[in-house]
N, C-alpha and C positions, 0 to 999 in steps of 0.2 A: 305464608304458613307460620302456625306461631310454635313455638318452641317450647308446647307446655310439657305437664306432667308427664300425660301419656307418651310423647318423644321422645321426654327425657330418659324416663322407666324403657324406653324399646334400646334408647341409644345404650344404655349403661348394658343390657342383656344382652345385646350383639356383642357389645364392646368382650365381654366376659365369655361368650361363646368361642368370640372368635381368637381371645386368649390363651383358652385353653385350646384348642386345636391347631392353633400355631405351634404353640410350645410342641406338641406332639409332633404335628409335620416335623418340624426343625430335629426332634430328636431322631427320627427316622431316616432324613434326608441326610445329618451327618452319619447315622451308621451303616446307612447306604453307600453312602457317599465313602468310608472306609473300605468296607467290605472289597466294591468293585474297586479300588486300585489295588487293594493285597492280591486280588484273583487275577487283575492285569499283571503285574510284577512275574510273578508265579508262574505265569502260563508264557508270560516274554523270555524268562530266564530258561526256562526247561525248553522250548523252540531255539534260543540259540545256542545250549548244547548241542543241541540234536547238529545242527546244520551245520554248526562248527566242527561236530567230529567228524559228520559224512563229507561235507565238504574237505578238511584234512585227509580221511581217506583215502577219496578221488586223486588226490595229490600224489598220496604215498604211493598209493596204486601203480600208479602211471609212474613210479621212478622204480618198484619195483621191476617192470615191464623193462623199463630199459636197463637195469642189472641182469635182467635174467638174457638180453638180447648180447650183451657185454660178454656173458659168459660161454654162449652157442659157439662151437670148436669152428664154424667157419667165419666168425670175429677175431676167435683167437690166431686163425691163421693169416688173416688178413691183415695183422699186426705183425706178422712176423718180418721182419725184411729179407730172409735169404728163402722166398717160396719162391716159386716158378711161377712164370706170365701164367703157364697153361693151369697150376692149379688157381691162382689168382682170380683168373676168370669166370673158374668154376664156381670158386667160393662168390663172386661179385653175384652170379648169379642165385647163388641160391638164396645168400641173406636177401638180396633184392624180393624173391619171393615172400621170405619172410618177413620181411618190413611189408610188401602190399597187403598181404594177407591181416597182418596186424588193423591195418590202416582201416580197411573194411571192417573191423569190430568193433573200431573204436572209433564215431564218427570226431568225435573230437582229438583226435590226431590230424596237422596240418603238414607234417611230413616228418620222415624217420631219416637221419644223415649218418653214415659212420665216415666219419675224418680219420687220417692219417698223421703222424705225427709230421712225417719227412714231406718231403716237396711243399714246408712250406705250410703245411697243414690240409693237402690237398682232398679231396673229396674222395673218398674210394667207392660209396654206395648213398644216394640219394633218390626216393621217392618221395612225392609232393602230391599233396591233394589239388583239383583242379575243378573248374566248373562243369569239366566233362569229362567229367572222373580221375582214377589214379593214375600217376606219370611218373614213368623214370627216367631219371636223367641219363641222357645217353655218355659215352665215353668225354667227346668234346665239350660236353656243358656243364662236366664237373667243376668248382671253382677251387681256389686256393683260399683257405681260414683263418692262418694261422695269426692271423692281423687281430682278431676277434677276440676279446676277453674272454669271453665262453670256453675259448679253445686251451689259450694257455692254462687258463686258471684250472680248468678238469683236467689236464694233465698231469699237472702238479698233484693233483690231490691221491690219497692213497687209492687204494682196491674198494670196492665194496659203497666207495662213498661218492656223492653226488656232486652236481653244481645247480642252483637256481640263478634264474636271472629275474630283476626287478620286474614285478608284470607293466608292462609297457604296450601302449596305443600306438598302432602302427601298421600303414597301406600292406597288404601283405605280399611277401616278395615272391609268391609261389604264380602260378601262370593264370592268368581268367580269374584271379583275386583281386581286385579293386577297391574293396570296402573296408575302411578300417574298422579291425577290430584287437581287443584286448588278447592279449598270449604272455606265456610261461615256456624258457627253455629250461629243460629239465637233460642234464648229461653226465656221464660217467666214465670213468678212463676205461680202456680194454688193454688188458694185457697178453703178451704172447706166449709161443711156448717156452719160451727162458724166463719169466716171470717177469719181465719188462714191460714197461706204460711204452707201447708204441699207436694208441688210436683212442678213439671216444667214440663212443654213442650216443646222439641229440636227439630228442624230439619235440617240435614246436606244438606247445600244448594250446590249444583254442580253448581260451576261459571264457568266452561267452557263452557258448554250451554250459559249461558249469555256473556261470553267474546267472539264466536264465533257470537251470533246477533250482537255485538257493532263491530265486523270485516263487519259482512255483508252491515252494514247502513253506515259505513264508505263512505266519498267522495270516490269517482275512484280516482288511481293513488296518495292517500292520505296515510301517515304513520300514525298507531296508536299508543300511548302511556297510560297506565291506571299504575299508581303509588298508594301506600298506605299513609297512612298519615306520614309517615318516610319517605317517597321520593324512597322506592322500587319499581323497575321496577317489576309487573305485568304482561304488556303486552311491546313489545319491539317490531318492527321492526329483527331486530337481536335475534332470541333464547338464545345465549348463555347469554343474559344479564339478562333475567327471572330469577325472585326468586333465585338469589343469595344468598341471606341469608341462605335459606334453605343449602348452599354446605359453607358454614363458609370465604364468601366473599359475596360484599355489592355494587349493581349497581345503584349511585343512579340520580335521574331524576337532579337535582337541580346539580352536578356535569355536565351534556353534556346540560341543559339548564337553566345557573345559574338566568337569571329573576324568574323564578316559586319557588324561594325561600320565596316571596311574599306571596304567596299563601300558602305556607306551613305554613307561620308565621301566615298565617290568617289575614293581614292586606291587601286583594287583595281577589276577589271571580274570578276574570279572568283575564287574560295577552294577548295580542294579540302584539306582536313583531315579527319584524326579529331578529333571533338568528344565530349565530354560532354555529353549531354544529361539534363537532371534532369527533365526530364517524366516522371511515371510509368507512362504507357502506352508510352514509348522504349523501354524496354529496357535502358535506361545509354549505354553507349559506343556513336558510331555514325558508320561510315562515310559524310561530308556533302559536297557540293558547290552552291556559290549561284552564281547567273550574274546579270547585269542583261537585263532585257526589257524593249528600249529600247521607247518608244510614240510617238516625233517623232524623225523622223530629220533633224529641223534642231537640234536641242538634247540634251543629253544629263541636264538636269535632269527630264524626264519619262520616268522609269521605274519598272518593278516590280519586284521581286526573287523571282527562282526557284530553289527549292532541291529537291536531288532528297537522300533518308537513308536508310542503311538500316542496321541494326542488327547491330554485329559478330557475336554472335550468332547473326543468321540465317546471314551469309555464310560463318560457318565450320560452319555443320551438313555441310557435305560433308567433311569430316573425321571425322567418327564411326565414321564406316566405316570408316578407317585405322584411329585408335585400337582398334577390334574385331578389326581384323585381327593389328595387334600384339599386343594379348595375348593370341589364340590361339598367336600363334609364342612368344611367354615361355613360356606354358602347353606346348605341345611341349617346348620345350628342359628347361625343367624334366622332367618327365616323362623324358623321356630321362637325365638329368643322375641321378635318383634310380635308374632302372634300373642305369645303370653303377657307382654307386654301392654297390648293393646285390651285385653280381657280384662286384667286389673286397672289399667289409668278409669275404665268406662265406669266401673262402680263405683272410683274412688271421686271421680270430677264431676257427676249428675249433675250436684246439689251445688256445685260451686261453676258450671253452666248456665245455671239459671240466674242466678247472682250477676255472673257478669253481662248476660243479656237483657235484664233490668234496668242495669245501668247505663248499658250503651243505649238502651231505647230513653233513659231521663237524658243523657250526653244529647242526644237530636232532638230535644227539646219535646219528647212525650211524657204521657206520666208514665212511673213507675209502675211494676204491676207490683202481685204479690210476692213476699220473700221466706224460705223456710226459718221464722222467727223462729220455731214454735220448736224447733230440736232441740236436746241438752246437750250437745254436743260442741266442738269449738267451728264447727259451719253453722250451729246457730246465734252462736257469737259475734261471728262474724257478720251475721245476715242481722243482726239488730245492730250491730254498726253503721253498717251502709243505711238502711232506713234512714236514722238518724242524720246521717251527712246528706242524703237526698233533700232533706227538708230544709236544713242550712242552706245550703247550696240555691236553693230559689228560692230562698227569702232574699239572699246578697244577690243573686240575678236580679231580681225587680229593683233593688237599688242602683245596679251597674248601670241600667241600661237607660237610667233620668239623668246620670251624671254622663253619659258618652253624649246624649244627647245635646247637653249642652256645651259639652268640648269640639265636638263634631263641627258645631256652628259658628266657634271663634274661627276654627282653623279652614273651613269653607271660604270665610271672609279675608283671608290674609293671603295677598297678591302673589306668595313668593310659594313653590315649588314642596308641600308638606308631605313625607313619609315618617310612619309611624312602624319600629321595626320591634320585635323582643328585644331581650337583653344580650342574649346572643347574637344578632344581628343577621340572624337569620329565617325569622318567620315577620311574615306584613300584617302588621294589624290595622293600618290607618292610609287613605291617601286622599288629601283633597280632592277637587273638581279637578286643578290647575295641573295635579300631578298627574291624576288619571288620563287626562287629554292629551298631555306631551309622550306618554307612555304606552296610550294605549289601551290602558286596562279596562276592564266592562263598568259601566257608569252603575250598576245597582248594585255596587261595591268593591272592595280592591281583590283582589286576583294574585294569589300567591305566585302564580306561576309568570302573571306579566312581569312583576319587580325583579322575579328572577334574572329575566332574559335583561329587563334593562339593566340592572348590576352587572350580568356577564358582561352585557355591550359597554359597558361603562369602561372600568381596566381594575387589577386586582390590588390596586393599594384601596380602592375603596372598602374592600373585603377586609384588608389586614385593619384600616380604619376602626372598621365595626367592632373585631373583636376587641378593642381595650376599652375600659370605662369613663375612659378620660375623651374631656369634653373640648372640643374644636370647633374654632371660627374661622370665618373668611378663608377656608384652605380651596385655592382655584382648582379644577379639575375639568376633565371631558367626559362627557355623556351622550349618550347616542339616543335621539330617541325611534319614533314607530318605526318612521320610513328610512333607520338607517344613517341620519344625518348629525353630524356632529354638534357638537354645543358645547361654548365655556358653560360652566356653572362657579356661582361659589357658594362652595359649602360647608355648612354649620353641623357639627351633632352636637346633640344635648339630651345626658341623662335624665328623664323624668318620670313620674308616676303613673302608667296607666293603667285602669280599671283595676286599681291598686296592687300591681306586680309593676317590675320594672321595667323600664322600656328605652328605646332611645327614639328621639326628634330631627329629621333631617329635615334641615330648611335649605334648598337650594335656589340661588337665583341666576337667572342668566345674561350672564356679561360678554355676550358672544360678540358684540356690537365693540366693547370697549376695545377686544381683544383682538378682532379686525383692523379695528384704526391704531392698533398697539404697532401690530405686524406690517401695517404698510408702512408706518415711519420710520422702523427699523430696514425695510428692504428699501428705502429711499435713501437712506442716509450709509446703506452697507452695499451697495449695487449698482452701477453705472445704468443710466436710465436709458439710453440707447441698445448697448446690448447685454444685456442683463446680469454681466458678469461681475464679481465682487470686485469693488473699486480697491483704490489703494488702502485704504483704513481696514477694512475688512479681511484685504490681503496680507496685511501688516501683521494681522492678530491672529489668524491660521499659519501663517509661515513664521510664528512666533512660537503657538505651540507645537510646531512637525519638530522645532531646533529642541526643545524642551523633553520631548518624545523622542526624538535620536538621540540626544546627549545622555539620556537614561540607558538606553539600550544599544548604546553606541553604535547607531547606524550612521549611514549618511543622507544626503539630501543636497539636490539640486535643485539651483533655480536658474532658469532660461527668462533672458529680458530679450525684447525684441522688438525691431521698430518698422514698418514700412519705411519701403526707399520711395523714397518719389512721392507719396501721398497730396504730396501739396500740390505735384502737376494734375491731378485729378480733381483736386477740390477747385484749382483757379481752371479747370478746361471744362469740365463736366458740371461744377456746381458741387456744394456744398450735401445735396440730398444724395446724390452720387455717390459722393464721399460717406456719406451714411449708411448705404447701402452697403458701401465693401465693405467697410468695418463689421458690419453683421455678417455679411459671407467670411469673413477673415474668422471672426469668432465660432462661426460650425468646424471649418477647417481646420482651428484648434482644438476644438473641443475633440474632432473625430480622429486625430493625430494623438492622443492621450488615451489613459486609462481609466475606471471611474475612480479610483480612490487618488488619483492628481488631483490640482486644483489648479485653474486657470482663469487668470484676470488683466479687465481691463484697468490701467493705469489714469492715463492722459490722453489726449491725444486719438493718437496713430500708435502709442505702445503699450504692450503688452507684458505679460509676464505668468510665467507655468512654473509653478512647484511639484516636483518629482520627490516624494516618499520611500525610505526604506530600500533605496538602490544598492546592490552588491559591488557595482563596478560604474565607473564614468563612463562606457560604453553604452550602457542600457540610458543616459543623459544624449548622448553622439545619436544615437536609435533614433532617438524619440524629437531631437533637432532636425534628423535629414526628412523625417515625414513630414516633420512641421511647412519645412522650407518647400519641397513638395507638394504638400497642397494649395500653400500660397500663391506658388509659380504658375496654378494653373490656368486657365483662360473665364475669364470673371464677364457675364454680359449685366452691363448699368446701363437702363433705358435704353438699350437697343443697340447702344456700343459695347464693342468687345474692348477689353481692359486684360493686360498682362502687366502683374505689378511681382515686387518677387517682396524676403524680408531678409533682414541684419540679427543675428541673432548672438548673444551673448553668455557664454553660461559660466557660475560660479557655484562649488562646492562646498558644502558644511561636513569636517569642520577645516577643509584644507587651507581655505580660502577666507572664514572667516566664521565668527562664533555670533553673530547678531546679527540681527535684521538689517539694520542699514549699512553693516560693513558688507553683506551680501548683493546686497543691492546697488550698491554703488561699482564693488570687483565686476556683476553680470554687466553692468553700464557701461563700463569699461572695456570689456571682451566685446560688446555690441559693435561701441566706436570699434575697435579692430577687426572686427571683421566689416566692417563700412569699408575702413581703410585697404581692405585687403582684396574691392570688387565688387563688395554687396551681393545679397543673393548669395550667403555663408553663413558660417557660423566657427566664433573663435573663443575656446575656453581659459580662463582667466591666467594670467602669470605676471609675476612680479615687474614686469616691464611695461607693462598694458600700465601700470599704476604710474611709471615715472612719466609712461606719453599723455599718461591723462592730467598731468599735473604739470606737462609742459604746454598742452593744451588751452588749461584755465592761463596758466602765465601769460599765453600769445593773442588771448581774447581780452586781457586787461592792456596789454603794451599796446592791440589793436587800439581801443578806447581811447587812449591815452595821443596814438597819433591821429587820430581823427581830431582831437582837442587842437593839438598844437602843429598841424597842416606840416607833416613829416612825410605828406606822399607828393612825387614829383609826376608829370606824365612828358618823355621822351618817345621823338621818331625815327623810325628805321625808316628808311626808302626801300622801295622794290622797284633792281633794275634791270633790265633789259639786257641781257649778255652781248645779243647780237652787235650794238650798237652801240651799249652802256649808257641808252638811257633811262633815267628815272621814270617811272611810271606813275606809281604814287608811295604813300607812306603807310607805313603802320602803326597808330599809336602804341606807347607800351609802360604801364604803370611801375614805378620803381617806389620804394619805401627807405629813406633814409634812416636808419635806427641809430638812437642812440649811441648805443656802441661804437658807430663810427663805418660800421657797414653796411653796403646796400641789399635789401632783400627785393628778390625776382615775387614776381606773381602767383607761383607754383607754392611758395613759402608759406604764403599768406590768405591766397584767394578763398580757399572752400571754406578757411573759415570766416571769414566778411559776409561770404554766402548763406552759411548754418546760422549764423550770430543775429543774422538781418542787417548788419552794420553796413553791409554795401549801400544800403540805401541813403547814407549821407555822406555817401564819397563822392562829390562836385569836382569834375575838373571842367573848368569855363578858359574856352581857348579866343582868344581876343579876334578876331577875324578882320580879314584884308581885302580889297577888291579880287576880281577873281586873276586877273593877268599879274596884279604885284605879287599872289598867293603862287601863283606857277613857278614866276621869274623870282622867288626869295626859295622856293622849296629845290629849283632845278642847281641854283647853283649851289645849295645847301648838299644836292644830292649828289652831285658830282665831286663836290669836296670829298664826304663820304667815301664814295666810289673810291675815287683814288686811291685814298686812306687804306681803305678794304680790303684794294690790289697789290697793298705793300706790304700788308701783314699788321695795319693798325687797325682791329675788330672793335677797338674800342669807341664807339658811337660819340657823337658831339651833337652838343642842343643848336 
């Protein structure tokens, strides 16, 4: 769809409609949006007046009740201490009536007590609320109080005046009461007839009756709050934030709405603010007001704090429906706004409709029709313009297309790979035979969309190529062509002129053949041809860059050398193909013993060697050696023999151990011998000692050399004799090395390495031989000399 006039003209008329009834909505929505939180504030503030004072009230009420129970002449005489059991009893009974009768008016009374000053503080009248109705205490089940704060504290106090206690959660101690709930003792001294405090009057006030009225009068849709004068949540929204105290954790008001610390401090009797509220059943932001509910209207330190909330949110849901409303009227104006829009683009574009569809019919190579020449206007300006360029425009087509044709025909005949692209490098004007074949494209001409896909499949430096103007030779590259299949190219661009705009010339050729035989001399010359693992030179050159790459980023890095033990009994028992065989099973077993970003290779031989990258610890090296030696160990079948070989493995650390290639290489070579020497079928990691045995090593494989030269090996016999009878049996040859030095070395000294070195094999000892009876009769008495020797404590052998 084109983006002309007419869309423009709709777009700008919406745009301006819906301008202007934004700006209106917006001015509406905030004075809406005013109005209802002053009308919330207002109606929050005046609701917790109300509830605050009736709730106060209730309070006062119920202390009045118990002043006026304080002052009934049979209180007063049950205070007195010189009455009679017999009036005593009287009096017990009548307030007892009076307190039941009480009790039943008021269901929120949980019992009426009148205490005693004496015995202690003992109980002289007690009725209790119960689940099966009112009870009084009998004589025996009076208790003694005088332990109770309640108790002393209301005796102390003067006439006329009260005691509150903290409202407090708690199982209630009356009969067939089980459930906790919230209460207020509310007491008062009683005096006798000499004006003396000898008794009180309690009543256990049930504030959940009263906390569930201040639920009921509550606003709709309004959160309630009731705090103590420590800022304990009371009543909460949320249960679990209640009477915390009571569970030895503290919820408190002035924490989720820090203004009402005001009030707590008592320099504030109410707060009416928006708050933050971070409780997460709040809702966030919320319009709050706290009052005090006073509870003694002789003091002002005995209050609670009542707070009515309600969440912005709620209070602006009556807005929605404005907002709805506004954008149906945008939605109108608009709508309208495009209609008119559409009625003027029609009259103003006719004439410049026709224009353009003359031209796109000369563009597809038809003739022009007629054009509104003939207007004074600047459309007929315009339309004797275009005539004019029409007629230009195909005289230079007749010429283009003599000259394409004979460029067409150079670039047909040129063997190598021609694409002809804009200047951009992004539309195809041109592609040989040879290009179209390799690519795909339709033979009766090139196909924007084939060159597409082969440029995608190609890779995107070709892309960044195109766009600069600068001209490139021989640059190699991959191309993919129909079916997928990969291909060297090399490739040339070159800026040239076509159909006289500018263009660029891709000459690609394909050196896929070179680039094959490139990669196999390299995997010849970089890869052990048996098992295909990078030989040493190649191993050299990656374990050159991981040291390069750790020492940057100071990691470390392991390398494990590693050698078959035995190898050689395999190659001379089984044959040499055999031998071929395990080394490629050896090499899965290492490969599957590693990770992919290790490197493992073969060396020489029968040895090995695994580079470990970016290791945290020489443990995760220990890991990766025990599986190696693991899969080595396990049961190998060659041509139909089972084969159990194990390996020697050696490891050395970068940069513990050593900062290059071949000081690494030679420390893990060293740890190998050690662990040869330590049983084989192990593995021992490098230490400074490993280096002196390797260097006494090489010294004992040159002194070896050196006595084979100058015949410094002697061969002495032991006899083996017969206890029973002591006689000689036969003998046992046993090779001695006289060294330099001036001492003899035993075979244990010297043997395995004669063995490793191959040197055994020109160690001749030629024993001159005798007939077989002078052979017996020179050995026997040779043997019994010995003997003798032997039995006397001379172990030292004689030739």
């Amino acid at each position: 769809m084109r983006f002309g006039i007419a869309l423009k003209l709709a777009v700008v008329l919406f745009l301006l409609a819906g301008l202007v009834s934004g700006l209106t909505a917006y001015y509406l929505f905030v004075v809406s949006h005013s109005l209802l939180i002053d009308a919330a504030e207002s109606k929050l503030s005046d609701a917790a007046l109300v509830m605050a004072r009736g709730f106060s009230g209730e309070v006062n009420s119920v202390a009045g009740n118990v002043n006026l129970l304080a002052s009934l002449p049979d209180s007063r005489q049950l205070a007195q201490d010189d009455v009679s059991d017999t009036d005593r009893v009287l009096a017990r009974g009548r307030l007892g009536d009076v307190f039941s009768r009480l009790l039943q008016i008021h269901p929120e009374y949980l019992a009426l007590r009148f205490i005693g000053a004496r015995d202690f503080g003992r109980e002289q009248v007690r009725v209790e609320r119960s689940a099966k109705g009112l009870r009084r205490a009998g004589p025996f089940e009076l208790q003694e109080k005088g332990h109770f704060d309640y108790v002393f504290e209301t005796l102390a106090l003067p006439l006329d005046a009260f005691f509150l206690s903290r409202v407090r959660l708690h199982p209630s101690a009356h009969a067939d009461h089980t459930e906790a709930h919230p209460y207020l003792l509310i007491a008062t001294p009683v005096a006798g007839t000499d004006g003396q405090i000898h008794g009180l009057i309690v009543v256990d006030l049930d504030l959940g009756t009263l906390f569930d009225r201040l639920k009921v009068e509550a606003p709709q849709n309004a959160d309630l709050y009731l705090a103590n004068a420590d800022g304990d949540f009371l009543l909460h929204p949320d249960p679990a934030r209640v009477f915390g105290f009571e569970q030895g954790r503290r919820f408190l008001i002035q924490d989720q709405f820090p203004p009402v610390a005001a009030i707590l401090q008592g320099s504030a009797r109410q707060q009416v603010s928006h708050m933050q509220d971070d409780a997460p059943q709040s809702g966030g932001a919320q319009v709050a007001t706290f009052v005090r509910a006073s509870l003694d209207v002789q003091t002002e330190d005995r209050f609670l704090l009542l707070g009515l909330g309600v969440p912005v949110r709620r209070i602006l849901q009556g807005t929605n429906a404005l907002k709805k409303d506004m954008l149906q009227i945008m939605l109108g104006l608009g709508i309208f706004a495009i209609i008119v829009a559409l009625l003027l683009s029609r009259i103003l574009t006719r004439s410049l409709n026709q224009m353009a569809h003359q031209v796109t019919s000369f563009a597809r190579g038809g003739v022009p029709g007629p054009l509104p020449v003939s207007r004074r206007d600047e459309i007929g300006t315009l339309a004797q313009r275009v005539q004019a360029m029409t007629q230009q425009i195909s005289t230079q087509l007749t010429e283009l297309k003599g000259k394409e044709r004979s460029l067409n025909q150079v670039l047909e005949a040129v063997p190598s790979l021609i694409v002809i692209l804009d200047q951009a490098g992004e539309r195809l004007l041109f592609m040989n035979s040879g290009a179209r074949e390799r690519f795909a494209c339709q033979s009766g001409g090139p196909s924007e969309m084939d060159w597409e896909m082969a440029c995608s499949r190609g890779n995107l430096a070709l892309r960044d190529m195109l766009r600069t103007d600068e001209s490139v030779f021989d640059r190699e590259m991959v191309f993919q062509d129909a079916t997928d299949a990969a291909f060297w190219g090399l490739l040339s661009v070159i800026p040239i002129e076509y159909h006289d705009r500018p263009a660029k010339l891709l000459s690609i050729v394909d050196i896929s053949q070179r680039k094959e035989a490139e990669e196999r001399i390299y995997h010849q010359a970089n890869y052990h041809p048996l098992t295909d693992l990078p030989n040493r030179v190649l191993f050299s050159e990656r374990l050159s860059q991981a040291l390069e790459l750790a020492r940057r980023h100071e990691q470390k890095v392991a390398l494990l050398f590693l050698d078959l033990d035995h190898f050689k009994s395999v190659n001379d028992s089984l044959g040499h193909s055999a031998g071929d065989q395990l080394l490629i099973e050896t090499t899965h077993r290492i490969r599957s013993a590693i990770r992919g970003s290790d490197t493992a290779a073969h060396l020489s031989g029968d040895e090995f060697a695994v580079m470990l990258q970016d290791i945290t610890d020489p443990v995760v090296a220990e890991s990766v050696a025990l599986k190696i030696i693991e899969n080595i160990s396990q049961r190998a079948e060659l041509g139909g023999t089972e084969v159990f070989i194990s390996t020697s493995l050696g490891i050395a650390l970068y940069p513990d151990d050593g900062e290059c290639v071949e000081r690494l290489l030679q420390k893990a070579d060293s740890a190998m011998y050690a662990a040869k020497a330590a049983g084989r079928n192990t593995f021992r990691f490098f230490t400074p000692q490993m280096q002196q045995e390797a260097d006494a090593r090489l010294r004992l494989v040159s002194d070896l050399r050196n006595a084979l030269e100058r015949s410094q090996f002697e061969l002495f016999y032991q006899p083996i004799v017969r206890l029973a009878d002591e006689e000689v049996l036969s003998f046992e040859a046993l090779l001695r090395w006289n060294h330099p030095d001036g001492t003899v070395r035993l075979p244990g000294q010297f043997l395995a390495q004669l063995e490793e070195t191959g040197l055994i094999s020109g160690l001749e000892v030629v024993a001159e031989g005798v007939e077989k009876t002078e052979q017996r009769d020179f050995f026997r008495d040779l043997g019994c000399d010995y003997a003798q020797g032997w039995w006397f404590g001379r172990p030292e052998p004689r030739r």
